[in-house]
C-alpha positions as CSV (number, residue, x, y, z in Angstrom):
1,X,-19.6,-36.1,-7.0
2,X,-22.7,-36.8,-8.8
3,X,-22.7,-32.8,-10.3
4,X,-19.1,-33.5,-11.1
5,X,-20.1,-36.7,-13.0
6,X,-22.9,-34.6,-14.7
7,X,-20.0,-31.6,-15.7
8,X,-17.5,-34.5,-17.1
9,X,-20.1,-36.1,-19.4
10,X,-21.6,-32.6,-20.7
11,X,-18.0,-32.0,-21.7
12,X,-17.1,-35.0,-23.1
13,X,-20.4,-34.4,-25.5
14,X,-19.0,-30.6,-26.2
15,X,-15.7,-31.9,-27.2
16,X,-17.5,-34.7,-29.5
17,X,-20.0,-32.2,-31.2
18,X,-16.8,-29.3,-31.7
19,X,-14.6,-32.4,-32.9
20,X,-17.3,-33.0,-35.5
21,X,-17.9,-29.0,-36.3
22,X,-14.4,-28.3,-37.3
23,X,-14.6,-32.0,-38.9
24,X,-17.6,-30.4,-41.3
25,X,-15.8,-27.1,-41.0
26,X,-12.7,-28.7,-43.3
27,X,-14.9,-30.3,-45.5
28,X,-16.3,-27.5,-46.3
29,X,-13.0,-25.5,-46.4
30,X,-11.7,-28.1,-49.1
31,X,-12.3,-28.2,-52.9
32,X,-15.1,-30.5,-53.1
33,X,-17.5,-28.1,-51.4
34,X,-15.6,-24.8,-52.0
35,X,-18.1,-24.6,-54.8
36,X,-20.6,-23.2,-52.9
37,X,-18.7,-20.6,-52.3
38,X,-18.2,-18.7,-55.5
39,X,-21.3,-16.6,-57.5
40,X,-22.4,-13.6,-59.1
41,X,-20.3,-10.6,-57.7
42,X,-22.0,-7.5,-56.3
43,X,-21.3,-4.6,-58.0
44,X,-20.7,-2.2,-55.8
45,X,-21.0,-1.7,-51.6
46,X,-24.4,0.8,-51.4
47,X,-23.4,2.0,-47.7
48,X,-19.9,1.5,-45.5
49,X,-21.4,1.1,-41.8
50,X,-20.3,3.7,-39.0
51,X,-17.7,2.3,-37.0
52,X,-17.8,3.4,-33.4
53,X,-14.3,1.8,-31.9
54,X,-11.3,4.7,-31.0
55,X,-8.9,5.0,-34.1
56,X,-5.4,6.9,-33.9
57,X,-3.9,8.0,-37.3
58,X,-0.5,7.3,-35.4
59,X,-1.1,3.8,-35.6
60,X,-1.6,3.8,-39.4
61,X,1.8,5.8,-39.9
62,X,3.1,2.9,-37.9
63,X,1.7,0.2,-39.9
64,X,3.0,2.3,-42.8
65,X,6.6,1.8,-41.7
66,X,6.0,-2.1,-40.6
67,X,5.5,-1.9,-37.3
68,X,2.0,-3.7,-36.0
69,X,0.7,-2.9,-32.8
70,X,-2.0,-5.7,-32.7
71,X,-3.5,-7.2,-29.3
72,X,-1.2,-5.6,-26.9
73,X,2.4,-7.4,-29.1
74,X,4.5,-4.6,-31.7
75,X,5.3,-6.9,-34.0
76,X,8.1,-5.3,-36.9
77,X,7.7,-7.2,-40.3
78,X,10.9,-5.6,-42.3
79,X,9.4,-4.5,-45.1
80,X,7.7,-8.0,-46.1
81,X,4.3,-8.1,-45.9
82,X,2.5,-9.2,-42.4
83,X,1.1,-11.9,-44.1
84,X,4.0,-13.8,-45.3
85,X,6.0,-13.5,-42.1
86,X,5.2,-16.5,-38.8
87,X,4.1,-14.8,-36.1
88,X,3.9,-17.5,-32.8
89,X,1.3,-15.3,-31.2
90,X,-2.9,-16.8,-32.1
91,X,-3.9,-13.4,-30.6
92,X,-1.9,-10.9,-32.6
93,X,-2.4,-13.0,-35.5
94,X,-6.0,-13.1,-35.4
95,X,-5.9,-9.1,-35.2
96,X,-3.7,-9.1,-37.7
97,X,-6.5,-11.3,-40.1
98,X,-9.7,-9.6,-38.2
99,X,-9.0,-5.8,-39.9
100,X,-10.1,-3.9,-37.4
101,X,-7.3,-2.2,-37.9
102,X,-8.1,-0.5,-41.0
103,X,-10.2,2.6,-39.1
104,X,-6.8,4.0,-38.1
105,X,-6.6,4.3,-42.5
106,X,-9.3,6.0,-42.4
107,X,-8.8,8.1,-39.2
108,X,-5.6,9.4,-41.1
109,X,-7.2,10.4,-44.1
110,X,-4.5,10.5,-46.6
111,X,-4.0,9.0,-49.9
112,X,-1.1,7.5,-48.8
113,X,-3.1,5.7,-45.9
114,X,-5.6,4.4,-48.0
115,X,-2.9,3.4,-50.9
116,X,-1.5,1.5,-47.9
117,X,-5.0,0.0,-46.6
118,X,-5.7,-1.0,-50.7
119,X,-1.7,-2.8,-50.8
120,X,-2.8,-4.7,-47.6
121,X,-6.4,-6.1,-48.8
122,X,-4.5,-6.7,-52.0
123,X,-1.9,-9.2,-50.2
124,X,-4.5,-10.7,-48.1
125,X,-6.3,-11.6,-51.2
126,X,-3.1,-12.8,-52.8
127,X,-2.1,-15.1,-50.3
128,X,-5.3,-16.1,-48.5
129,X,-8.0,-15.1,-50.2
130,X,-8.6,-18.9,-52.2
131,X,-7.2,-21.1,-49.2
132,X,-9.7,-21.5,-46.9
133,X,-7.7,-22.6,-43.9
134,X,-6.2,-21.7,-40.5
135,X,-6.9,-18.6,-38.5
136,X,-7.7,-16.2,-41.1
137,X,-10.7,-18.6,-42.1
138,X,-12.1,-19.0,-38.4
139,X,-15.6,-18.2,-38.5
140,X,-15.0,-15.7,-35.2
141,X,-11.9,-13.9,-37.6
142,X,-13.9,-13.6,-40.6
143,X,-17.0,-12.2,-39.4
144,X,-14.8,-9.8,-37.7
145,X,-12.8,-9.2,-41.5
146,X,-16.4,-9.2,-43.1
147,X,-17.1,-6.3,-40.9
148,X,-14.2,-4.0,-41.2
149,X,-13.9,-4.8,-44.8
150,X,-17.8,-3.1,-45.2
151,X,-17.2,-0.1,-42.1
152,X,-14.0,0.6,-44.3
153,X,-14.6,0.1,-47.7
154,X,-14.9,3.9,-48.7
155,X,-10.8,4.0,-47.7
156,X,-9.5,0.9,-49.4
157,X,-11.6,1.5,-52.4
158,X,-10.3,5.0,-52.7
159,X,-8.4,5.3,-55.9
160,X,-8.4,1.9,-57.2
161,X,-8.0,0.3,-60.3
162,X,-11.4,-1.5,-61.2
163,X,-9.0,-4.9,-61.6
164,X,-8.7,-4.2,-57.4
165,X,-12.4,-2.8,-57.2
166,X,-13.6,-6.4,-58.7
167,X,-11.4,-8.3,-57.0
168,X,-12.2,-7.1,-53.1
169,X,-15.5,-6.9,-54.1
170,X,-15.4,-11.0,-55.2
171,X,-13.3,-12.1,-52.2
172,X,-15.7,-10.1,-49.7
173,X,-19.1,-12.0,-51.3
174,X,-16.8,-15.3,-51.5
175,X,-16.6,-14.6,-47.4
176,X,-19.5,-13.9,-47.1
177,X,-21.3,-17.4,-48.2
178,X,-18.4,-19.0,-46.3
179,X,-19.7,-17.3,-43.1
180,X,-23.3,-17.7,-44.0
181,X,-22.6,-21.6,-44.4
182,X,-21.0,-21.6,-41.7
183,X,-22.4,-20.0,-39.1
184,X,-25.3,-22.5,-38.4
185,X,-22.0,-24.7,-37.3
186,X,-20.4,-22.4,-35.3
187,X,-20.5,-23.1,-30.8
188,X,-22.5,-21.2,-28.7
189,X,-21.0,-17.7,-27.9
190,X,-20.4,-14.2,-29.1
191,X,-18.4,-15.5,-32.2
192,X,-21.9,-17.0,-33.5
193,X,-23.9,-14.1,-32.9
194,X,-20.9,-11.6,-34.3
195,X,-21.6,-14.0,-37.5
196,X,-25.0,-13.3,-37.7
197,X,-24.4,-9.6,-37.0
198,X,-21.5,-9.7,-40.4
199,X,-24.1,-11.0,-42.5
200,X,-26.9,-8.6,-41.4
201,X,-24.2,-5.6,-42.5
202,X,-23.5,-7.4,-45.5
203,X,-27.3,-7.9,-46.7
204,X,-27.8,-4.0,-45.8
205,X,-24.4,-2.9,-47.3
206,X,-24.5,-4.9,-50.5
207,X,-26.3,-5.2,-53.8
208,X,-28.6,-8.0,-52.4
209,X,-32.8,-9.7,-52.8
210,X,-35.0,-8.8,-50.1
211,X,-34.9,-12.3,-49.1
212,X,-31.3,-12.4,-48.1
213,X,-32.0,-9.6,-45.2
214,X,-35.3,-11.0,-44.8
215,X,-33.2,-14.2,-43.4
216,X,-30.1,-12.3,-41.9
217,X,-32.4,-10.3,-40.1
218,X,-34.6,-13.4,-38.6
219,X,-31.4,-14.9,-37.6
220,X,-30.2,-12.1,-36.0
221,X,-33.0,-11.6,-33.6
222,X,-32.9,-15.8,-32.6
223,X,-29.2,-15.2,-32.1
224,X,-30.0,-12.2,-30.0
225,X,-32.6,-13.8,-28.2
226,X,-30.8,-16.4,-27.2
227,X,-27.6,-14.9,-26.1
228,X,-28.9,-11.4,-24.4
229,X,-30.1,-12.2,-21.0
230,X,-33.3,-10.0,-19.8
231,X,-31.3,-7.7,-17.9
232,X,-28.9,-7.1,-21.0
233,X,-26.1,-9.0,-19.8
234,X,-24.9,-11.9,-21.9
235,X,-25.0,-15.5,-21.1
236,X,-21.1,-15.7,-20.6
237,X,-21.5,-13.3,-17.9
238,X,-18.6,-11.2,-19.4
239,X,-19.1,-7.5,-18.6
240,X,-16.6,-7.3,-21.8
241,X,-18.5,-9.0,-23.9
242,X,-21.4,-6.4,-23.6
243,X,-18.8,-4.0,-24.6
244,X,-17.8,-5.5,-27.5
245,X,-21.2,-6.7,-28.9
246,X,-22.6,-3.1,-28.5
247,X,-19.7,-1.6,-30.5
248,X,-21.1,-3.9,-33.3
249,X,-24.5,-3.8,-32.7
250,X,-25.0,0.4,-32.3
251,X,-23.5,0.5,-35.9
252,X,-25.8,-2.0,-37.3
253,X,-28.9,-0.3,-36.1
254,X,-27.6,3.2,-37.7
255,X,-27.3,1.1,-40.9
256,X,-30.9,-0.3,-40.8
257,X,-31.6,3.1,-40.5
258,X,-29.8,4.6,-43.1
259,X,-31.4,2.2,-45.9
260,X,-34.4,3.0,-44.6
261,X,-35.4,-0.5,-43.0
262,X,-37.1,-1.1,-40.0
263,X,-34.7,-2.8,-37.4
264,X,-35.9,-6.5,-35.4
265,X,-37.7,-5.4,-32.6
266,X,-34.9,-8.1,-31.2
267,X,-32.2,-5.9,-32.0
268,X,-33.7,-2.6,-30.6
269,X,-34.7,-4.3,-27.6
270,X,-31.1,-6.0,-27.2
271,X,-29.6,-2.5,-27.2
272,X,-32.3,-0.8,-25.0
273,X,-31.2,-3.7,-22.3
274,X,-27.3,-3.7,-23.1
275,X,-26.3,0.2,-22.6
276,X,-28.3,0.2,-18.8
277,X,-25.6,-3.3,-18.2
278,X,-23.3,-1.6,-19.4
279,X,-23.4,1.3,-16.8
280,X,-24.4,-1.2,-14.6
281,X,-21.0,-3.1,-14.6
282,X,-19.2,0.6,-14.7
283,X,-17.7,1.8,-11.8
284,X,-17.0,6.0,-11.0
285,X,-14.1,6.5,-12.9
286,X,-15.4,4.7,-16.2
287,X,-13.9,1.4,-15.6
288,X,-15.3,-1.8,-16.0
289,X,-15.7,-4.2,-12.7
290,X,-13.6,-7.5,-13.1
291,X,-15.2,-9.9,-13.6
292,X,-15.2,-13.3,-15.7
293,X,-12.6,-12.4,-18.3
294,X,-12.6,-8.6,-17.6
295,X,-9.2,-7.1,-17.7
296,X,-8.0,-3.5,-18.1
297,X,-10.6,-0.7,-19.3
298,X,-10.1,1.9,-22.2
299,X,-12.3,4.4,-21.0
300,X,-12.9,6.4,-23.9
301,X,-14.1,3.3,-25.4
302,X,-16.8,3.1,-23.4
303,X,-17.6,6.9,-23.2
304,X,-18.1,6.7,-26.9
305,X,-20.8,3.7,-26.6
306,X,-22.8,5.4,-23.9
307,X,-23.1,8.5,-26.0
308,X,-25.6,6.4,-27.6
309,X,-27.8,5.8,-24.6
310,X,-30.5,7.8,-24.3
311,X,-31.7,7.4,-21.3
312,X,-28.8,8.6,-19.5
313,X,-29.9,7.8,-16.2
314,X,-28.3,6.2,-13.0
315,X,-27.7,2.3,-13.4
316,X,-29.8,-0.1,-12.7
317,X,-28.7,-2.2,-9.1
318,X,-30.1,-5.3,-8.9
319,X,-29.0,-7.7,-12.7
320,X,-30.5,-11.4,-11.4
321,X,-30.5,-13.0,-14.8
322,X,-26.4,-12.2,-15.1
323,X,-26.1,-12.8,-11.6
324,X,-24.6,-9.6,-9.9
325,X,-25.4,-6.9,-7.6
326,X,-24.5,-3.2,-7.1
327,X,-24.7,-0.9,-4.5
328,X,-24.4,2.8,-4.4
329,X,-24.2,5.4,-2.2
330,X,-22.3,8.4,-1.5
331,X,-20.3,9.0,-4.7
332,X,-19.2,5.1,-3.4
333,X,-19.7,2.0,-5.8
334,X,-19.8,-1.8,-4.7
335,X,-20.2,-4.2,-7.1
336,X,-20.5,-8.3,-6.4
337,X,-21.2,-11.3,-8.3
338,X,-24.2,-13.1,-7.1
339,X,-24.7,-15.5,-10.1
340,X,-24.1,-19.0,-10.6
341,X,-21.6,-20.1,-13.6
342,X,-22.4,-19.4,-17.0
343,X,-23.4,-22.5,-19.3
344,X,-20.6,-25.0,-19.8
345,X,-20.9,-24.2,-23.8
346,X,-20.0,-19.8,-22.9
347,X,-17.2,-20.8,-19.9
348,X,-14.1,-20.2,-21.4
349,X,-13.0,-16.8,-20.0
350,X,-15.3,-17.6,-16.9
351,X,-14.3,-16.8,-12.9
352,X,-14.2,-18.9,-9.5
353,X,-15.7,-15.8,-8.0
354,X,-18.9,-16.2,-6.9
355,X,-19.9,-13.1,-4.0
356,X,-16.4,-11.6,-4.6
357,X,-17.0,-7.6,-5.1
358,X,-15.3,-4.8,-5.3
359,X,-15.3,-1.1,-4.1
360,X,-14.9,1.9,-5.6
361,X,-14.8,5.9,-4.2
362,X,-14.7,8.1,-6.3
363,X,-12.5,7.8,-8.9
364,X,-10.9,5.6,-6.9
365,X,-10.5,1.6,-6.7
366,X,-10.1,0.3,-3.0
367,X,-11.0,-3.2,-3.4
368,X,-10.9,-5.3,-6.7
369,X,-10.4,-8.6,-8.2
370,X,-7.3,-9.3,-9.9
371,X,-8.7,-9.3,-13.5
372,X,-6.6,-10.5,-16.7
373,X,-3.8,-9.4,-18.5
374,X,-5.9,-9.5,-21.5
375,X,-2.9,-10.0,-24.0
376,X,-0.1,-11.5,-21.2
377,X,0.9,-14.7,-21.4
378,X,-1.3,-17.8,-21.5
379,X,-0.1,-19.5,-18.1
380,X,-1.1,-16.8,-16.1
381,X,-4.8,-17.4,-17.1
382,X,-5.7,-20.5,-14.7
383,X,-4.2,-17.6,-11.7
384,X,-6.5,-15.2,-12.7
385,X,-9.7,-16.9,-12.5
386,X,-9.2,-19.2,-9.6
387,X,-10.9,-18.0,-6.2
388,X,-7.6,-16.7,-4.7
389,X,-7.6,-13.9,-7.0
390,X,-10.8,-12.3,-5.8
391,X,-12.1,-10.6,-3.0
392,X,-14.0,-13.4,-1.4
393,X,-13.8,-17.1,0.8
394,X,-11.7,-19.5,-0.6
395,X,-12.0,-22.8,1.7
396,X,-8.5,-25.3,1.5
397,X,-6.9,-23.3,-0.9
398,X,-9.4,-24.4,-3.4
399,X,-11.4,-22.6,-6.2
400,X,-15.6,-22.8,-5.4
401,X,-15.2,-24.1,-9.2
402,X,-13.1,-26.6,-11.2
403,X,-12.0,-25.7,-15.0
404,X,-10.9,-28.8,-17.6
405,X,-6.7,-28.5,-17.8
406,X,-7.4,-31.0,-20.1
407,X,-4.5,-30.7,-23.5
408,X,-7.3,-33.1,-25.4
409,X,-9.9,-30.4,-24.3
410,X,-8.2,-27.4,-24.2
411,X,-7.5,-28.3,-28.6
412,X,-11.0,-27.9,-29.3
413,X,-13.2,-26.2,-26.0
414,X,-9.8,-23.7,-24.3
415,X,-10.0,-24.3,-20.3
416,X,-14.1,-24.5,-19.9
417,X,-15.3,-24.3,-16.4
418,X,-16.8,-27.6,-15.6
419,X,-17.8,-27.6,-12.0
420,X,-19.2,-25.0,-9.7
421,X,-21.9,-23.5,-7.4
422,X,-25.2,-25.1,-8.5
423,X,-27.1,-22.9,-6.2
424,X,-26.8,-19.0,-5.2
425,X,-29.7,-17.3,-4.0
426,X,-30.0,-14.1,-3.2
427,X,-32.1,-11.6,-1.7
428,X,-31.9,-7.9,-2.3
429,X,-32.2,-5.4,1.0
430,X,-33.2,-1.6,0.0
431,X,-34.0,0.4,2.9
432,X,-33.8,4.1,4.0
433,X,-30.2,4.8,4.1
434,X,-29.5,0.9,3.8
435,X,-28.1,-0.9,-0.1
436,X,-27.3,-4.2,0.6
437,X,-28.1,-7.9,-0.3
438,X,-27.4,-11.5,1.1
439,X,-26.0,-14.4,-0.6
440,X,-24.6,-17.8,-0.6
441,X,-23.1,-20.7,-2.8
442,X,-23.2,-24.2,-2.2
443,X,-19.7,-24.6,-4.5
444,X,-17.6,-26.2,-1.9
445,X,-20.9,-28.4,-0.4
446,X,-19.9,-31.5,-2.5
447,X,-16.4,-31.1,-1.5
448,X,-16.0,-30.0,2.1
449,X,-19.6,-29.7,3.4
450,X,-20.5,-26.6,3.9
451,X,-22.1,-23.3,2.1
452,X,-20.4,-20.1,2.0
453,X,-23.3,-16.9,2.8
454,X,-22.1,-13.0,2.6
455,X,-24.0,-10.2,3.7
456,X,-22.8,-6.8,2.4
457,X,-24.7,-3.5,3.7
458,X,-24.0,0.1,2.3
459,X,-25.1,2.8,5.1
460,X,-24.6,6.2,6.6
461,X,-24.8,7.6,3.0
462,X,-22.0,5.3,1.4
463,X,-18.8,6.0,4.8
464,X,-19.7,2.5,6.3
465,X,-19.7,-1.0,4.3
466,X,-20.4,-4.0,6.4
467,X,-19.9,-7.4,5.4
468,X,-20.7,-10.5,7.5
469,X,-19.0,-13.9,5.9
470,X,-20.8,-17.2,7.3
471,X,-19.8,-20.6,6.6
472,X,-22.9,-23.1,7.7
473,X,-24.0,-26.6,7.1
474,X,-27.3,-28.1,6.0
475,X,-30.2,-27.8,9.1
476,X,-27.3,-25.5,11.1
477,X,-25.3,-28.4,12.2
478,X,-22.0,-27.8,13.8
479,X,-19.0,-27.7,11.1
480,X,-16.4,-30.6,11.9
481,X,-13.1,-30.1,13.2
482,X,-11.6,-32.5,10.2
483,X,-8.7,-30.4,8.9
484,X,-10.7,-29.7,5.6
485,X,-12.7,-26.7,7.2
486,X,-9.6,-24.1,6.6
487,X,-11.0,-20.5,5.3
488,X,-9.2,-17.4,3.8
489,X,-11.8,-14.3,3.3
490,X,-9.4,-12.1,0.9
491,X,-9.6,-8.4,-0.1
492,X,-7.5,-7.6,-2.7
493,X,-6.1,-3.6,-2.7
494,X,-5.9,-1.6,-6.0
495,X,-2.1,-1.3,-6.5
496,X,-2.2,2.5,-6.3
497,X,-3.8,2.4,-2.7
498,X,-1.3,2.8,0.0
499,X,-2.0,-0.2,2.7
500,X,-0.9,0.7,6.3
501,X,-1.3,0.3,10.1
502,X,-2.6,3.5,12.6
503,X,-1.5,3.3,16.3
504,X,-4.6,1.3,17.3
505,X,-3.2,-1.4,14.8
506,X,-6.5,-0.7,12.2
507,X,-5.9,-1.4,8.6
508,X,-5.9,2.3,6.9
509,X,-6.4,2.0,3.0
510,X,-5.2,5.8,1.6
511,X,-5.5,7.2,-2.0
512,X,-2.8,9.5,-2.7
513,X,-5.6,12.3,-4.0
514,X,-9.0,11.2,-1.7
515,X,-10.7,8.8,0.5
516,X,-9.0,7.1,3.6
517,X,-11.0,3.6,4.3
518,X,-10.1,2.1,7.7
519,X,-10.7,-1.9,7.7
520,X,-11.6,-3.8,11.0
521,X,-12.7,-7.3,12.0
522,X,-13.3,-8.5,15.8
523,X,-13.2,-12.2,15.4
524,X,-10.2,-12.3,13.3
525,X,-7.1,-10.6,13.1
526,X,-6.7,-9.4,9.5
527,X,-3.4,-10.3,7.9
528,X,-1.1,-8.3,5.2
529,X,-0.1,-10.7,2.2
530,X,1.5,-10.2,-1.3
531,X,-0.9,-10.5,-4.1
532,X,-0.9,-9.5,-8.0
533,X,-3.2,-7.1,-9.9
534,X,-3.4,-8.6,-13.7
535,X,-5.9,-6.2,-15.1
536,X,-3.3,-2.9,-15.5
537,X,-3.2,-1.2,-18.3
538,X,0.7,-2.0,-18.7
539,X,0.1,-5.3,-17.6
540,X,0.3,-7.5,-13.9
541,X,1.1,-5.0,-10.9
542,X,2.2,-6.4,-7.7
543,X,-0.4,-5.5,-4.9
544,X,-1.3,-6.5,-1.3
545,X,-4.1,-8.1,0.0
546,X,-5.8,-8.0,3.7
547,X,-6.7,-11.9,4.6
548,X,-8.7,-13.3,7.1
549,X,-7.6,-16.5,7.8
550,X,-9.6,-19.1,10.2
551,X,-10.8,-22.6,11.1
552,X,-14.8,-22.8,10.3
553,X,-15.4,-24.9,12.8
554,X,-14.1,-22.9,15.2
555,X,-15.7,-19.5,13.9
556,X,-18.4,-19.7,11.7
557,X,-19.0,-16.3,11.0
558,X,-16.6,-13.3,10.5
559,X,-17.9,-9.4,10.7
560,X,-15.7,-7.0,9.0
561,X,-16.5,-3.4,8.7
562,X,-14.4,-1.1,5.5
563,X,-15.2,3.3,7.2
564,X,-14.1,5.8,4.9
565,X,-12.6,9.4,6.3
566,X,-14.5,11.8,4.4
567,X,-12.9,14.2,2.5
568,X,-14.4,18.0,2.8
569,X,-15.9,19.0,0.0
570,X,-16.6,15.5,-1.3
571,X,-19.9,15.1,-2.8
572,X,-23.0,13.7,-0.9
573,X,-24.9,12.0,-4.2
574,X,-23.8,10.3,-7.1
């Protein structure tokens, strides 16, 4: 209770300190400092950064006719513009504001796409380019604007007027001094270090003193320092954050480059650690592992930032400063989380699922966590991250972490996750022929008593995985029969794997095109539930999931063994 107590009053002071940044954020949003905002205006861009995210000219010819596709909503304006129409949804509206959208413009390459792109800055300016307010002023939407308005400049600036030409190039230095004000201010998190990256772009991509990249470029490396773990995963533990970060950061260091500046050490070491995560978190078939706000996977995406990595070499396996593990053997690919929580400050979009993993063959997902619907609906969030949704021990039908449901909280902070293991060592176990590690978490200690440890073992070049599941008290002592020692061990089945029984009543996973796995267990007999997949690429699947269900005290440890049925021909290596 005394961790809890410690949780409650750390968020209590986060929710004090964001009440008083967006308290400093409107003052400086309103007239009396807006001031500070206004200056000379550059007089031209010197360079428009690559950028390295997929665009599809079909979405521009869409945009052309009114129809938005922005954060996974079509939104269909009828011929007003997007920005005088009320949109309820926060997510396609901060698309809508962040401009990413303009390298589908440019993908098309037509007069009429950029005389389209130009129209759109143009009402933008018009109607929010002097009100500094709501979500097309967040700090997070801006830096985003800041940086498509420089990666595309070369398309809206095509064929303008110089009354245009003057007028993006005062609101983008007006946004600029905005964002440098006000990143100091901004919370912990990818949002504050996209900030810094904006205004590193802008010092290289505009007229500007040495000075000014002189300072973008110290607080670029602090940022990065802070936030980029030494295995190059990010504090939040989000495999999509690294995703997203690189897709900003590769560009940047091309645009050093191509003014002839030396890069931060900080920011070529970042990268050097980021692509290995990357590949790290990256299962067979290109997909991302879900975990802690990782939903559905573009793959080409990701193809296009590892085209970037040089060394090109298998991943790494062991990631202790993010917390996870990966095994991999065989063409076959086990992932787990081994880490405590992230800090309170990056826990947003953070998981209850510590030493859940999953398993891939192939090109094939066997095992998985449910993920998110990364642009479903709100309500379903709290589902996705509790322990129920991932392939490990849930104890009572309770998460091994709490998250603040708090509406007071949830205005300023979202749904933060404010209590949770404190503890999870782990030890790594590389042998000949043998990938495995062993792990435990003391998140249901406070409430119920007892640690949860998991043993997982690769072997006989990736056919056999082994897991052991062991639920133990402090010095050994025997677990109470109290009715609060009630266990469910879950493995959660990719919706596109066929579930059934063989005549011997063993559990046979089957891919329509590869592997068979067969799934047994001795002390328990394994169960067949319902359960929901989240993280499809048209949104929540129904699935099934293989449960383990038992009383602690009367078996404290559960061996379970997943055998795949080779398939001739199937490779022996990765």
């Amino acid at each position: 209770m005394a961790l809890v107590a410690v949780s409650t009053t750390r968020l209590w002071t986060l929710v004090a300190r964001e009440f008083w940044r967006k308290t400093r954020r409107r003052l400086r949003a309103g007239p009396i400092y807006r001031w500070r905002y206004s200056g000379r205006t550059p007089e031209r861009v010197l360079i428009a950064p690559p950028d390295l995210r997929l665009a599809d000219p079909q979405i521009a010819l869409e945009i052309y006719y009114g129809r938005y596709p922005l954060s996974g909503h079509l939104v269909e304006t009828g011929g007003k513009s997007p920005f005088q129409i009320d949109v309820p949804n926060r997510g396609w509206r901060k698309s809508l504001h962040g401009f990413r959208w303009l390298r589908h413009m440019r993908a098309a390459g037509t007069e009429l796409a950029a005389a389209n792109a130009r129209a759109l800055v143009s009402d933008w300016i018009a109607m929010h380019g002097n009100q500094i307010s709501g979500v097309a002023w967040e700090p997070g939407t801006t830096a985003k604007r800041v940086i498509a308005w420089l990666q595309h400049s070369s398309v809206v600036l095509q064929g303008a007027e110089f009354a245009f030409y003057r007028a993006f190039l005062k609101s983008l230095a007006m946004q600029i001094r905005y964002l440098r004000s006000m990143a100091r201010e901004m919370p912990e998190g990818k949002d504050r270090l996209r900030a810094r990256i904006a205004l590193a772009f802008a010092a290289l991509s505009l007229p500007a003193p040495a000075s000014a990249l002189r300072s973008a470029t110290r607080n670029l490396a602090e940022e990065l320092d802070r936030q980029i773990l030494p295995d190059g995963g990010h504090t939040s533990r989000n495999p999509m954050t690294v995703l997203e970060l690189l897709a900003d950061l590769l560009p940047l260091r091309q645009t050093y480059a191509n003014q002839a500046e030396a890069p931060p050490p900080a920011l070529i070491n970042a990268i050097d650690r980021m692509l290995p995560a990357l590949r790290f978190f990256r299962h067979q078939d290109g997909s991302l592992a879900r975990f802690n706000g990782m939903g559905a996977t573009i793959h080409d995406r990701i193809a296009t930032i590892l085209r970037h990595d040089d060394t090109a070499g298998a991943p790494l396996l062991h990631a202790p400063h993010s917390g996870y593990e990966r095994l991999s053997m065989g063409g076959v690919t086990v992932i787990a989380d081994t880490g405590a929580p992230p800090p309170l400050d990056v826990s947003n979009a953070a998981h209850a699922g510590c030493l859940a993993f999953e398993l891939s063959s192939g090109r094939q997902h066997f095992i998985v966590n449910a993920g998110i619907d990364t642009y479903g609906a709100a309500e379903f969030r709290p589902l996705a991250r509790a322990t129920a949704a991932h392939s490990t021990a849930t104890v009572n039908d309770t998460s091994s972490a709490r998250f603040s449901h708090s509406l007071r909280v949830s205005d300023l902070l979202g749904s933060p996750l404010i209590a949770g293991p404190q503890h999870v060592p782990c030890k790594r176990i590389d042998q000949k022929g043998v990938h495995g590690f062993v792990a435990r978490h003391d998140g249901y200690a406070a409430r119920f008593g007892f640690l949860h440890e998991r043993e997982l073992k690769l072997t006989t070049n990736g056919n056999v995985l082994t897991g052991r599941d062991r639920f133990l008290r402090p010095g050994n002592a025997a677990i109470p029969n109290n009715g609060r020692d009630f266990v469910t061990v879950r493995f959660h089945i990719h919706p596109d794997i066929d579930l059934l029984q063989d005549e011997q009543d063993r559990l046979m996973l089957t891919a329509t095109q590869g592997d068979t796995w067969v799934f047994t267990c001795v002390e328990v007999a394994p169960e067949i539930e319902e359960s929901i997949y989240f993280a499809g690429l048209g949104g929540p699947r129904r699935s099934r999931q293989i449960v383990l269900a038992f009383k602690a005290s009367e078996i404290a440890e559960v061996r379970w063994q997943l055998t795949r049925t080779r398939i001739a021909g199937y490779p022996e290596n990765n």
